[in-house]
N, C-alpha and C positions, 0 to 999 in steps of 0.2 A: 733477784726477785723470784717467786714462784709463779713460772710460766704459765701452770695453767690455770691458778686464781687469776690470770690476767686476761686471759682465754675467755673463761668463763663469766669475767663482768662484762666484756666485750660485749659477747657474744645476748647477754642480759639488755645492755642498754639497747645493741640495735633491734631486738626484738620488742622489745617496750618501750622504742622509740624516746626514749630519755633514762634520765638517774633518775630522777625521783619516783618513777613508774617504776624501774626496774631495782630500785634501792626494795619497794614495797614486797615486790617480786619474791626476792631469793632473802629478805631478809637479809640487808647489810645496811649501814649508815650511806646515806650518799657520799660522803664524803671518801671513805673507803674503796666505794665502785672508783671513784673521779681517782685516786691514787693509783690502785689495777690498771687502770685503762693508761695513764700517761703515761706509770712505767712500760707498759706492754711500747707503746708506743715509740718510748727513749731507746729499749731497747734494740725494737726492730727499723729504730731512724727515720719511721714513716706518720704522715699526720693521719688514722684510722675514719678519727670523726670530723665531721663538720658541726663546730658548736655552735647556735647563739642564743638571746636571752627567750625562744619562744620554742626552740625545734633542735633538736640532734640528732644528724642521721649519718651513713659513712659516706666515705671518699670514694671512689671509685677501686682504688688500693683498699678501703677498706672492707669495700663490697665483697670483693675478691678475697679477702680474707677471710670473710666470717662464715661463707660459703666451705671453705677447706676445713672449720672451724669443727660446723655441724657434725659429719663424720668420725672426726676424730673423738669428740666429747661422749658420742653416742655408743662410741666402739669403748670407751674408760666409764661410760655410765654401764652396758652389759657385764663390764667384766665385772665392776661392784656390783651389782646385780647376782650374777650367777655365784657369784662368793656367798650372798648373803641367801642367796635360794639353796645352795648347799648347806648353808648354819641352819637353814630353815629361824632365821631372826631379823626378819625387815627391820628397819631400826631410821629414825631421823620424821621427818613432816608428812601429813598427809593430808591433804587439802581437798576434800570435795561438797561438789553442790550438788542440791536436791531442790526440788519441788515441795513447798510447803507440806501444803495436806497431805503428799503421799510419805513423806517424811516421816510426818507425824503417826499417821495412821501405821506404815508397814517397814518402816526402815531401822528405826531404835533398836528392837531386838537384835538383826544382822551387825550395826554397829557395834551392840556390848558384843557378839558373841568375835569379832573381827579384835577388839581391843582388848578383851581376855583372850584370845589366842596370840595375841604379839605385843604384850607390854610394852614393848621396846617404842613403841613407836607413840608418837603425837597428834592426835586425829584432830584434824578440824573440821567441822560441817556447816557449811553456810548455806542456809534453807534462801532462798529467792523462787519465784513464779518468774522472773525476768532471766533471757539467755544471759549469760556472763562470758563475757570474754574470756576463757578456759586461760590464753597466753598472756593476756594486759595482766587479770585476776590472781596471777600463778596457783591457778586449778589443777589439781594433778588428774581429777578423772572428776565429770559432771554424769547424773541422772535426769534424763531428758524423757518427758510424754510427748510425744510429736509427732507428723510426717515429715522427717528428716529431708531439709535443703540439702542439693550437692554442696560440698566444704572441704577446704582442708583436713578437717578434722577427720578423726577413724570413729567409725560405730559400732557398738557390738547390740545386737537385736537381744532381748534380751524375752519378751514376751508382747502379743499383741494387748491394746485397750479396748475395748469396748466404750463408745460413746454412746447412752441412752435415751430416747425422752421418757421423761418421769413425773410423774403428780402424785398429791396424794388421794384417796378415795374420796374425800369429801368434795376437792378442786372439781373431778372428774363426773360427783353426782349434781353438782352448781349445771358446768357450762359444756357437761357431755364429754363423751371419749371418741378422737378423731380416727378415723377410716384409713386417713391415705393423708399426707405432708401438705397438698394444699391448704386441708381444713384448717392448720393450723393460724391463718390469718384470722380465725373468727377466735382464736384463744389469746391469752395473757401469757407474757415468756419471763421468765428472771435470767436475766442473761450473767455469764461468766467473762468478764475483759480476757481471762487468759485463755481461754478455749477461741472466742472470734470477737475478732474487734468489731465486727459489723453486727446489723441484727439479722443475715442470714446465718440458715444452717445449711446444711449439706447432705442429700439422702440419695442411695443409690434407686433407680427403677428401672428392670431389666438393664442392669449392666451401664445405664447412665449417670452421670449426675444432675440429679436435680435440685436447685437452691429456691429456699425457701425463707421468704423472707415475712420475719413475725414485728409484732407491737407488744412493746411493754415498757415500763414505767422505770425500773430496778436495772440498774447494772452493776455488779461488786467483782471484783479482781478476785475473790477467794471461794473456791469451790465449795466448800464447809459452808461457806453462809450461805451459798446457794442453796445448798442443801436443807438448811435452819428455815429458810424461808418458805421452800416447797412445803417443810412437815406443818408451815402458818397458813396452808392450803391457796396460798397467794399466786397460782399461775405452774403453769410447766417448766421445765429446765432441761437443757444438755447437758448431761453428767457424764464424766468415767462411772464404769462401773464400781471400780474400787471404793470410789466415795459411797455409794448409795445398798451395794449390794446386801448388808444388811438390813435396810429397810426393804427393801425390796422383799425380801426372803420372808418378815414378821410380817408382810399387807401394809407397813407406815407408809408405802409409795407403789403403785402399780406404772409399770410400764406398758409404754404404745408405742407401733408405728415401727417394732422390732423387724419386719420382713422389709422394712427400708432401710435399715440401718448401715448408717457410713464409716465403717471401718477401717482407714488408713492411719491409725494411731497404735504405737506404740511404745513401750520402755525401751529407752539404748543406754546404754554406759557410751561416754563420749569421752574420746583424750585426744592431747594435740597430736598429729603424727608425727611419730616417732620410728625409725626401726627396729626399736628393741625399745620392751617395756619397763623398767625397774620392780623389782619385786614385787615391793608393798601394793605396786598398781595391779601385778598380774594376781595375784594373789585374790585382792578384793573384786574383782572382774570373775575370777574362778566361785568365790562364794555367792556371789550372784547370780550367775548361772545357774548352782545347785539352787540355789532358793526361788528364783522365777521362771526358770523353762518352763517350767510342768504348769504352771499358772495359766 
């Protein structure tokens, strides 16, 4: 058999905690992992998994295995790697998620200009507002707006966010432009479910934080509509600036409340850890760089 197809669906199941997870994963039939893994198993005379009809996970031997496993596959994935960074020809799957709106609005261009530089390869882009499991999902690198939890995972900083409040002038000549974050309980908010679940916001003063907790009517999971409905003059919003910065710029929204503004948000390119990256990963992490540091 070939050892390290056998290696490698192992190594797939206990990480995604089954076959049919890990069939999803690496793109094989279940059926095919389930063959890899028993010959591995014939071979080296030892039972790896523990199966049954709900849960597969390894043996204690096989813990122990898959552990010796990581290294080895990591040290055969560089060397493929550095071969294909010498062709300068990444080639095979790429799988990354993004952030709806910001997708939409600034990531298309960097796409075509990534997939006209390397034909070779198969891009897939799965826009979600929800974190995705980078290793269940087989994510090879995710686009995250966040202040980044500790994680296994690696982050590369990529550019900070600005979050804004914003209205438009008519909102602001209705029910007045606030001073300071308390006034805000006397205002209408449209809130964003992926910015905060709650209806606090969060504003620095001197150096602290202070939450500020608003009333409003409107909660939509999609920043764009948020957006749609500020320019309906229906209430303030906390925005990225990315979403809004053109209306900002023409007078369709004026901003408040900027010398309190809570800035712990920004872009990361996110991948599972790894010691060493595969090409196509470092590559796209390199062109993002160039295209958001300066931002």
């Amino acid at each position: 058999m070939d050892k390290l197809n056998g290696m490698r669906a192992f190594v797939a199941v206990v990480e995604a905690g089954g076959f049919s997870n890990a069939a999803r994963k690496v793109r094989l039939s279940k059926n095919l992992l389930s063959k890899y893994v028993a010959q591995l198993e014939a071979e080296l005379n030892v039972r790896l998994l523990n199966r049954s009809t709900r849960k597969v996970s390894p043996t204690p031997t096989g813990q122990a295995y898959y552990q010796r496993c990581l290294p080895i596959l990591a040290e055969l994935d560089e060397l493929e790697s550095s071969v294909q960074a010498n062709q300068h020809t990444p080639r095979g799957d790429l799988r990354i998620s993004a952030p709806v709106s910001f997708a939409e609005l600034y990531l298309m261009p960097l796409i075509s200009e990534y997939s006209k530089r390397w034909p070779d390869l198969n891009i897939e882009l799965i826009l979600s507002d929800r974190l995705v499991d980078l290793v269940e999902d087989g994510i090879d690198i995710a686009l995250r707006i966040a202040e980044l939890p500790d994680s296994s995972l690696v982050a590369r900083r990529l550019c900070p966010v600005r979050t804004i409040v914003c209205a438009s002038p008519a909102y602001f000549h209705q029910a007045g432009r606030p001073a300071h974050p308390s006034e805000l309980k006397h205002h209408q908010a449209i809130f964003d479910a992926n910015i905060t679940r709650t209806q606090q916001w969060l504003f620095l003063e001197q150096d602290k934080k202070l939450a500020v907790t608003l009333k409003g009517s409107i909660t939509v999971n999609s920043i764009r509509a948020v957006r749609e409905l500020l320019l309906e003059d229906l209430g303030l919003g906390l925005c990225p600036d990315f979403v809004v910065a053109e209306d900002i710029r023409s007078g369709r929204l004026e901003e408040v409340l900027s010398d309190y503004a809570f800035h712990h948000m920004a872009l990361y390119a996110v991948y599972p850890h790894r010691r060493h990256l595969s090409a196509k990963v470092r590559l796209l992490i390199d062109m993002l760089v160039e295209k958001f540091s300066d931002v």
